[in-house]
N, C-alpha and C positions, 0 to 999 in steps of 0.2 A: 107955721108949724114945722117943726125939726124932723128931718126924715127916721125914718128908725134906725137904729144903730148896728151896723151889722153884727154879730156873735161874733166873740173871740175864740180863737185856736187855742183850744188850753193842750200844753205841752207837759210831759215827765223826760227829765232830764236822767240818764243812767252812764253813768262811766266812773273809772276807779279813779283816775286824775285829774287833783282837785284843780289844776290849771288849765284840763281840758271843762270841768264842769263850770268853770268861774266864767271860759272863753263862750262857750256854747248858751249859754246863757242870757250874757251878756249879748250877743249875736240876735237870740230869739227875741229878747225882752226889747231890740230895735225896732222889732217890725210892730208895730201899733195891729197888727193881723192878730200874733201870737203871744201867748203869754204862759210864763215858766209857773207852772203851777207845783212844782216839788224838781229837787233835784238828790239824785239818792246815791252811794257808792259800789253796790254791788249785787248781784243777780236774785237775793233774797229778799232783798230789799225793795225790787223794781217790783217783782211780783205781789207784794202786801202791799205797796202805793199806787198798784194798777188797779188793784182792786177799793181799796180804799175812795181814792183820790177821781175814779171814773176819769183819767186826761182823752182827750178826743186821741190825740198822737203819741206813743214813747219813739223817743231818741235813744237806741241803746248800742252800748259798745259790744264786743264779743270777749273781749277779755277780761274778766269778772271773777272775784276771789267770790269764794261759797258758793257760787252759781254761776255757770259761766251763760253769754249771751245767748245762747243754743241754746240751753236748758232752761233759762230763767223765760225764754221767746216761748218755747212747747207749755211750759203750765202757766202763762199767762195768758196763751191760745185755748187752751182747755178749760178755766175756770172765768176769765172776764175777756174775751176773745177784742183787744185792742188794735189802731192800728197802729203798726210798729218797723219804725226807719231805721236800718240796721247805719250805724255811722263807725268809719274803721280810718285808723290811724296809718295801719301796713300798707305799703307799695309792692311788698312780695309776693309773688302768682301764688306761690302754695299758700301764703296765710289769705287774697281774697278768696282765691278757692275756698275756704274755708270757712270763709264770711258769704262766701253764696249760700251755700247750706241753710243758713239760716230763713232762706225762702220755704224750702221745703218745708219746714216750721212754721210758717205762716207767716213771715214779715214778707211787706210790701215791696221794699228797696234795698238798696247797699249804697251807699256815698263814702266818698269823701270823710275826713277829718279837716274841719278847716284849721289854716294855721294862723300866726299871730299876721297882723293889720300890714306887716312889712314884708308880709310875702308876696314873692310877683304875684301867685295865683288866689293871693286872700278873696280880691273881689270876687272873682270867677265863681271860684266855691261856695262861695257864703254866700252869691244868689241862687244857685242851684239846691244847694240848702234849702232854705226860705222857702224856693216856689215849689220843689219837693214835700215838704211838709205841707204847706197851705192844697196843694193837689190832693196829697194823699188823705187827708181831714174830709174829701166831697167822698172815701169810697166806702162800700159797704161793707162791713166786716162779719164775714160768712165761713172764714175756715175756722175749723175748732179739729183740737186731737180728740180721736176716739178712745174715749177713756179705758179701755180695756188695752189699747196700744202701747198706752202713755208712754213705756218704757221698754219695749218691746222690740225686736229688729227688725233693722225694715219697718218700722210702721210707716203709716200714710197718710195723707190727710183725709179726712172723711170727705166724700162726698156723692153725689149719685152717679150710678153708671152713666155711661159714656152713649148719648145715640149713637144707634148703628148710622153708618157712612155713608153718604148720598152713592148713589150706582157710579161708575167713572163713565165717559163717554167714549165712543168711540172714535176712532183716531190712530194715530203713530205713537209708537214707545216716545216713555219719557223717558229724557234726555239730560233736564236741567230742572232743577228746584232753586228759585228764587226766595227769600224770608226777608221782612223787613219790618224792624219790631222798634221799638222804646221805653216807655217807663213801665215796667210789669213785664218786661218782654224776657227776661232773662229763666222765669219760673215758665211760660208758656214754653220758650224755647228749650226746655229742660224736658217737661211732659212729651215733645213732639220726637225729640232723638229718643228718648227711652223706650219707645214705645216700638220705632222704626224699625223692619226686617235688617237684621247684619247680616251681611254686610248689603247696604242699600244698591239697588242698580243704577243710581243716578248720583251725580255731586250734588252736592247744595252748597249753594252761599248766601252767606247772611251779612246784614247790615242792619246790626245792635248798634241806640244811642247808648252811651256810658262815659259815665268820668273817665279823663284821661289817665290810662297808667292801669284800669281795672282788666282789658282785653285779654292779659295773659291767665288772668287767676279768671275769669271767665270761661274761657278756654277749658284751663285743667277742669273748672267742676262740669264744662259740658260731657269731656273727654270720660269723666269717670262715668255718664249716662249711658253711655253707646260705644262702650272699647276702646277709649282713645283714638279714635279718626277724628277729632277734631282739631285746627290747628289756625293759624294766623294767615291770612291768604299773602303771598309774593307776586311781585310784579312779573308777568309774561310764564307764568305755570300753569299748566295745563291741567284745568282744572278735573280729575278723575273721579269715576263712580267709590262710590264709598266710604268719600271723604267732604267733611263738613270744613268752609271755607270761612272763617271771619273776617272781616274788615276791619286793618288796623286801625291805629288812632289817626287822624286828620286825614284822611286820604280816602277820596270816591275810590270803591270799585266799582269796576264795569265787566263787561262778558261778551265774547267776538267770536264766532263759529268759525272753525279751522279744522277742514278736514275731517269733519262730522263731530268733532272735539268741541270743549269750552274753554279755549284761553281766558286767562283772566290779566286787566290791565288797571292798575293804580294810577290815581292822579292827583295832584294838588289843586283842582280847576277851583274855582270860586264856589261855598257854600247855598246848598239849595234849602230852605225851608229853615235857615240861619243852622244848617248841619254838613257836615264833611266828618265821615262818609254822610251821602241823603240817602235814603231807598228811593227817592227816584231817581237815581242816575242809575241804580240797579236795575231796576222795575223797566226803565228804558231803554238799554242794551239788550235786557232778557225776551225782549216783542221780537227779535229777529229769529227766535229760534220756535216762533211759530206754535204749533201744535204739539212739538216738542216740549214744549217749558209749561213749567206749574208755579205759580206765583202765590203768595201768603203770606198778607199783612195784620200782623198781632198787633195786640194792644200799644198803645201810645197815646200821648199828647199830639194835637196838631192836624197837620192832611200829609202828611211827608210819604208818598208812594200812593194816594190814592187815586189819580188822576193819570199816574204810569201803569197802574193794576190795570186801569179802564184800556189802555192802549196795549197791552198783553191782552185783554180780552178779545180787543179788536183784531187783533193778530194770530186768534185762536187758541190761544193758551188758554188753559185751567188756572182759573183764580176762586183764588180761598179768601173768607175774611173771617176773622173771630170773631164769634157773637159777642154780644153786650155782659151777657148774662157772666161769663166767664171770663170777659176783659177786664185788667183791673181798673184802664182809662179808655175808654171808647171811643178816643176823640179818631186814629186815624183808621181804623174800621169801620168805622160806625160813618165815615166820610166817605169811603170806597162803597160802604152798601149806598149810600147817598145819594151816588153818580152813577151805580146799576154797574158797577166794576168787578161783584162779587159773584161767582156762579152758584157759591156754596159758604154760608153761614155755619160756623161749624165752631163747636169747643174743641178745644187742640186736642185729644184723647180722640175726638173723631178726627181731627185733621189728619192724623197718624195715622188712621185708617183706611182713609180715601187714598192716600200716598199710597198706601202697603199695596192697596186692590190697583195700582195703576203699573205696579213692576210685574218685571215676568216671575212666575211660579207665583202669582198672589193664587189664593184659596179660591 
């Protein structure tokens, strides 16, 4: 007897270039997982075939005549709420900036555009692709604009308030904010700086997985959440209160006490968790700073930082994990509650909370 067949990924393919929609396609229609169930030209269009066509995933670009990917993402969110993989052609910081946005509308991701078959980096991308899409297809789709928002400034995503924040414990001033996020981590890590007292009394550094080349437009859309103190972290800088640290592309950061200070040091060492930067070589430097340090590992694929969370715990530090319920991939949370790494299970709207109550002058 023949096993049963797994379900196919049915995909809607959206972009205005017929040589990006023929490539993308063609791409999709390889993997025997997925299959292109419409391919459309423009933001009006993606919205009547989202609806129409029910695809489990859209693939959408941001640059779209009649509708651009923003607009066309918000009432595709509001009327047939899909999941939706923002995919972007630009290497320029202000246009990903740009293309982050599109979270706050409710898509799941941002990639890459992959390019033709003779690019060095075709492979690279067009698996990250693939396994992006086939991920994003397992999660549940629960944001929707509130219709009275729809068009409104500042609107928001809907959703329920925020639990009040576990008590802080008692202890010494924090000192250091460790983050270590991946696929979904980019929207979490956006709710957590916005939310954060300016200017914060501690640095934080993070260690985001993302496509090569995305960090700077990462950056700027963090920077417009929390006043621009966000920036690309440098080798041997002292890392200071009130400034958010990124980890550039291929390169572990680590963190070394000096002076009651947080140096920060880059490295090329060899890939932990098949990643450079990993959060745990973060998560493992930051145990030295004791009761000092507060650690918080967001959504992602994988265990990449949960076994370093555990040895911050051990070390006394405050360790955070995103719950389920609000992670869009629960693999490396859901691994730190796993191993009892976690002190506090939190949606990041309370993450930002417990942080606020743990600086001087909190309420």
């Amino acid at each position: 007897m023949n096993a049963p067949r797994t379900p196919v990924i049915r995909v809607l393919v959206v972009d205005d270039s017929p040589v990006a929609r023929e490539l993308l396609a063609y791409l999709l229609n390889s993997d025997p997982a997925l299959e292109v169930i419409g391919v459309v030209a423009d933001g009006e269009q993606a919205v009547e075939a989202a609806a129409r066509l029910r695809p489990d995933v859209i693939t959408m670009d941001i640059h779209l005549p009649r509708l651009d990917g923003y607009a066309a993402t918000r009432m595709i969110m509001e009327t047939c709420p899909t999941r939706i993989v923002m995919v972007t052609a630009s290497p320029v910081a202000h246009d990903v900036a740009d293309n982050f946005r599109v979270l706050e509308a409710g898509a799941l991701a941002v990639l890459p555009k992959p390019s033709g078959p003779g690019h060095p980096e075709h492979a690279q991308i067009t698996e990250e692709l693939l396994r992006t899409i086939k991920l994003m297809a397992e999660v549940s789709v629960v944001r929707r604009w509130r219709r009275s928002e729809r068009w409104g400034a500042g609107a928001a995503l809907a959703s329920a308030p925020p639990a009040p924040p576990a008590p802080p414990p008692a202890g010494a001033a924090l000192r250091l904010v460790v983050i270590g996020a991946s696929t979904g981590g980019p929207l979490a890590l956006h709710t957590i700086l916005a939310r954060l007292k300016q200017p914060f009394a501690a640095p934080i550094l993070v260690v985001q997985h993302i496509s090569p080349g995305f960090v700077a437009g990462l950056v700027e859309w963090l920077g417009r959440a929390c006043g621009g103190t966000v920036r690309i972290a440098e080798h041997g800088e002292l890392a200071r209160a009130g400034q958010v640290y990124l980890a550039p592309d291929d390169a572990h950061m680590t963190v070394r006490a000096e002076g009651g200070v947080a140096r920060i040091a880059l490295s090329g060492a060899p890939p932990e968790h098949g990643a450079r930067p990993a959060v745990a070589s973060l998560f493992r430097s930051a145990a030295a700073f004791g009761p000092r340090a507060a650690g918080v590992l967001l959504t992602g694929m994988g265990r990449d930082g949960a076994q370093e969370l555990k040895t911050m715990q051990q070390a006394g530090a405050l360790t955070i994990a995103q719950d389920p319920d609000s992670a869009i991939v629960n693999g490396m949370p859901g691994e730190a509650v796993r191993l009892g790494a976690a002190r506090h299970v939190l949606a990041p709207e309370a993450i930002a909370g417990l942080l606020n109550s743990l600086t001087p002058g909190a309420p």
